[in-house]
N, C-alpha and C positions, 0 to 999 in steps of 0.2 A: 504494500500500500504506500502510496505518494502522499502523505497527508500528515498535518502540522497539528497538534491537540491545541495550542493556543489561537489566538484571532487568525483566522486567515487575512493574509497583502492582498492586496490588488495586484492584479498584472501590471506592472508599470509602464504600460503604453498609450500612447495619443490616438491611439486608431481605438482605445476601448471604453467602455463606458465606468462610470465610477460603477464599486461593488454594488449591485442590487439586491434588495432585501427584504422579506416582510415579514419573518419572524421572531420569536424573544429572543435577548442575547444580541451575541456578534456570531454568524458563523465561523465555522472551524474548516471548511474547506469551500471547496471553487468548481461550478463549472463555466466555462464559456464558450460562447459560437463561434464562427470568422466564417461570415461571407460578406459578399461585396454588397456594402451598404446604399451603393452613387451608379447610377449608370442604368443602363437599360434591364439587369434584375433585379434593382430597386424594389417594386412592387411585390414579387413573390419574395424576398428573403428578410422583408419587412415583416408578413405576414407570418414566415419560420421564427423569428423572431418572438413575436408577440406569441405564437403557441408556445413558446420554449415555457417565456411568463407564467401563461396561463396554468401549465402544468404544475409547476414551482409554488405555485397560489395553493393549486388545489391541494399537493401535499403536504402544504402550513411549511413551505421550505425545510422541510427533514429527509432526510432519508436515516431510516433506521435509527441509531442515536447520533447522531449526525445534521448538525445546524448547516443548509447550503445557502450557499449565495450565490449570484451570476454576473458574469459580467457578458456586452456583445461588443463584439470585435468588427472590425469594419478592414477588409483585406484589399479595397480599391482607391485607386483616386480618383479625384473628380479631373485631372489632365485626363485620363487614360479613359474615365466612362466604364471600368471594367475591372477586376481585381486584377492586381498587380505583383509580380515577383519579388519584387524586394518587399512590400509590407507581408506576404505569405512566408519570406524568412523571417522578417522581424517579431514577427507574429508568434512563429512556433517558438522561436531562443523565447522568448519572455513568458508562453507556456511552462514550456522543460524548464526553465531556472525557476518556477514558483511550486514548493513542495506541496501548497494547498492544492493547485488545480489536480483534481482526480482524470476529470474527461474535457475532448471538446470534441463538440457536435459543429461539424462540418467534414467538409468543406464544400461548397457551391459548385466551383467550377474543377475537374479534373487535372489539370494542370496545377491549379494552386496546391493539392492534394497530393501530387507527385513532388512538391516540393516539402510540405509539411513531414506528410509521415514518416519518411527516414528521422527528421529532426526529432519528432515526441519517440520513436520507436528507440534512441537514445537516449531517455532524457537519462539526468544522473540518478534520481530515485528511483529507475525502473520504467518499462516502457510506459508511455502516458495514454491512455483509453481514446480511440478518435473513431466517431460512428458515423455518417453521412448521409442525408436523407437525398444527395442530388446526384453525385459522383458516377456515372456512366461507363466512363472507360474502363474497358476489360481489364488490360494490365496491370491495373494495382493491383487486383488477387490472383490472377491466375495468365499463364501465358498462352501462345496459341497465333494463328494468323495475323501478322497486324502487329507483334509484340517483339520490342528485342530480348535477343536470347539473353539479355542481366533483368529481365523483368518476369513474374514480378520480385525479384528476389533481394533487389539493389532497393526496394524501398524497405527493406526488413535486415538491416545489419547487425541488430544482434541475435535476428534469427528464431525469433520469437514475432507472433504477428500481435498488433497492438490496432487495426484498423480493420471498420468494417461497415457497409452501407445496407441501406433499407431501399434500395433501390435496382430493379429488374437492369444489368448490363448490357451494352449495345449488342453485343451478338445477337440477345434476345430482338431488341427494335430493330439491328437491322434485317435481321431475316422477316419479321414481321411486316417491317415495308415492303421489302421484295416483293412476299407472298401476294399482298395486298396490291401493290402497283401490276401484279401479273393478272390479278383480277379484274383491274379498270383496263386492262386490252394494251397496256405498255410493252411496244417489242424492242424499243433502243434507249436507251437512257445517258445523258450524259452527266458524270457527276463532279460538283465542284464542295471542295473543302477550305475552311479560313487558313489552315496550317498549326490549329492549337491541336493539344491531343488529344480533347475532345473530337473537334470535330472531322479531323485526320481519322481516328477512331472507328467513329461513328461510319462516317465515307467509306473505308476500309472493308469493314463489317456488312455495310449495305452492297458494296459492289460485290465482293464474294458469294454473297448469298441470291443476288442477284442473277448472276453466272450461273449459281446451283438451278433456276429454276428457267433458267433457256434465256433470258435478257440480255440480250445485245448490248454491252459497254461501248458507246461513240467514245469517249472521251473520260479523263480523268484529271482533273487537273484543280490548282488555288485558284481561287480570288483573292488580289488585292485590297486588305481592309483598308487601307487608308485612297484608293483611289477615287477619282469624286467619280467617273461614270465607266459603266462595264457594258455599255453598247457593243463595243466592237467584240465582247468575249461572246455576247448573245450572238452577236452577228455570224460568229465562228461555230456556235452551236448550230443555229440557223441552216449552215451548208453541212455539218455532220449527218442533217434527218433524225436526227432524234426526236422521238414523239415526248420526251420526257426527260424532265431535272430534277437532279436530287441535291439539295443544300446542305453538306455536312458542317455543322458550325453553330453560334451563336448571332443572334440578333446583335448584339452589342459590336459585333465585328465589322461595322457597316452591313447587316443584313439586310436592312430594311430599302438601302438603293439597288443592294442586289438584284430583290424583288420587284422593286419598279421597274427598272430594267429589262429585265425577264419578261415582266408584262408589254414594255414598250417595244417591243425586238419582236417578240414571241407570241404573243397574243394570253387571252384568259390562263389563268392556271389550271381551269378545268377541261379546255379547250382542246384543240389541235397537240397542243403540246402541254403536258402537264407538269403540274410541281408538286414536290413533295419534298418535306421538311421535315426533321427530328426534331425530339423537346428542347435542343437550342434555342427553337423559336416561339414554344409553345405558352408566350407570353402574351398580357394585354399591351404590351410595350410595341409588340411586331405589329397589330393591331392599328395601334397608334402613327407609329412611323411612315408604315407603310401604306397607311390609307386604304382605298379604292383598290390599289392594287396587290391586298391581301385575300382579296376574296378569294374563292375556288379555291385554294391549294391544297392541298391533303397534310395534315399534319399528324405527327407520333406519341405519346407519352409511354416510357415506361413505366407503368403502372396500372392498377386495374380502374375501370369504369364509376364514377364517383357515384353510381346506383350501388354497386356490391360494396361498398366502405360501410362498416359495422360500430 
């Protein structure tokens, strides 16, 4: 156990929130989140957030004889719109150096989580508890097509695993797109990834499975997040014939001119040529961005249908 009998510190970081509390006493130990507070999943990790709360309420902040407190951590900047590498190390050392914090629940985006967990899976008390309700990318538990041969092993150095998510892995959604885009009559698909290992991942996953079930790959290739317009890459899809696009990535990546684009080049997303998207995008944020020209697309969630949630 990682854990201090007298008052639990705070994490001493600017990305976190003072200790939260609403039981007697001072608590004796710590949990805290880290996802991107700023940017385009703003919306949903506000929301993880506020459940964290709510749970913490309803157990009168105890667990067993045990006073907790929480704090939320914020992994992005507002430059960037999107969690960021350097607060995801900063993040984790000010973790692993606090013998209070027992757990933290995260991480949002896969990437930031392939940075994190090596660092809690050292800390000095012992590896530090890290659960995930977002994290997609195969490689953090297991290897397989898509994965370097040091994953997932390089994120586990002492060899011991200390990380683990509530969340269905991309092999699941991408063969679940496949399956399903072979049923809307898709026979060529061209697929574009941002280059995070999300959505590399994700892309990765869908194209294989895609393959498995007779789908024609036109193309495989990035988009440029920072470029202001992707006409001419639609244009290039355009003379591939592919009846279909798959977006492996996040909205925060410039998705949402992606998307315009796609539609300006390509016509409806329901149309001649179709789109399809993974829960990178499965935001009110894409929504948002992208206007008019988010209708029609097919989108993914790993997870089950919010009618079977109990």
């Amino acid at each position: 156990w990682r854990l201090s009998e007298s008052r639990a510190r705070r994490v001493p970081s600017s990305s976190c929130t003072a200790i939260e509390y609403g039981g007697e006493g001072e608590p004796d130990l710590l949990i805290a989140s880290d996802f991107p507070l700023q940017g385009s999943s703003r919306t949903q990790t506000i929301q993880i957030v506020e459940a964290i709360r709510y749970l913490l309420e309803q157990a009168n902040w105890v667990a067993g004889e045990h006073k907790v407190g929480f704090q939320s951590c914020d992994d992005a900047t507002a430059q960037a719109g999107k969690w960021d590498s350097g607060k995801c190390s900063t993040n984790a050392q000010a973790y692993a150096a606090n013998e209070a914090v027992v757990a933290v629940i995260g991480t949002f985006n896969s990437g930031c989580a392939a940075i994190e967990i090596p660092v809690l899976n050292q800390a000095p008390g012992g590896g530090l508890a890290m659960m995930s309700p977002a994290n997609t990318y195969v490689c953090l538990t297991e290897g397989g097509p898509g994965c370097d041969k040091t994953e997932p092993d390089k994120y586990y150095p002492s060899g011991s695993r200390n990380y683990a998510r509530v969340v269905a892995h991309d092999a699941y959604q991408g063969a679940a797109m496949a399956e399903f885009a072979q049923e809307q009559g898709v026979t060529s698909v061209y697929i574009l990834n941002d280059k995070e290992a999300y959505g590399l991942g994700v892309a990765t996953n869908f194209k294989n499975a895609a393959e498995a079930v007779g789908i024609t790959i036109a193309g495989f290739e990035a988009w440029d997040p920072k470029a202001s317009s992707y006409e001419a890459l639609f244009n290039k899809i355009k003379a591939s014939g592919a009846d279909a696009v798959f977006l492996g990535g996040l909205v925060d990546e410039n998705g949402a001119q992606v998307i315009k684009d796609k539609v300006a080049v390509l016509g409806p997303n329901d149309g001649d040529v179709k789109l399809f998207v993974p829960d990178g995008f499965t935001t009110q944020q894409t929504l948002d961005e992208a206007g008019p020209a988010s209708a029609g697309m097919f989108m993914s969630v790993a997870g089950v249908p919010i009618d079977e949630f109990v």
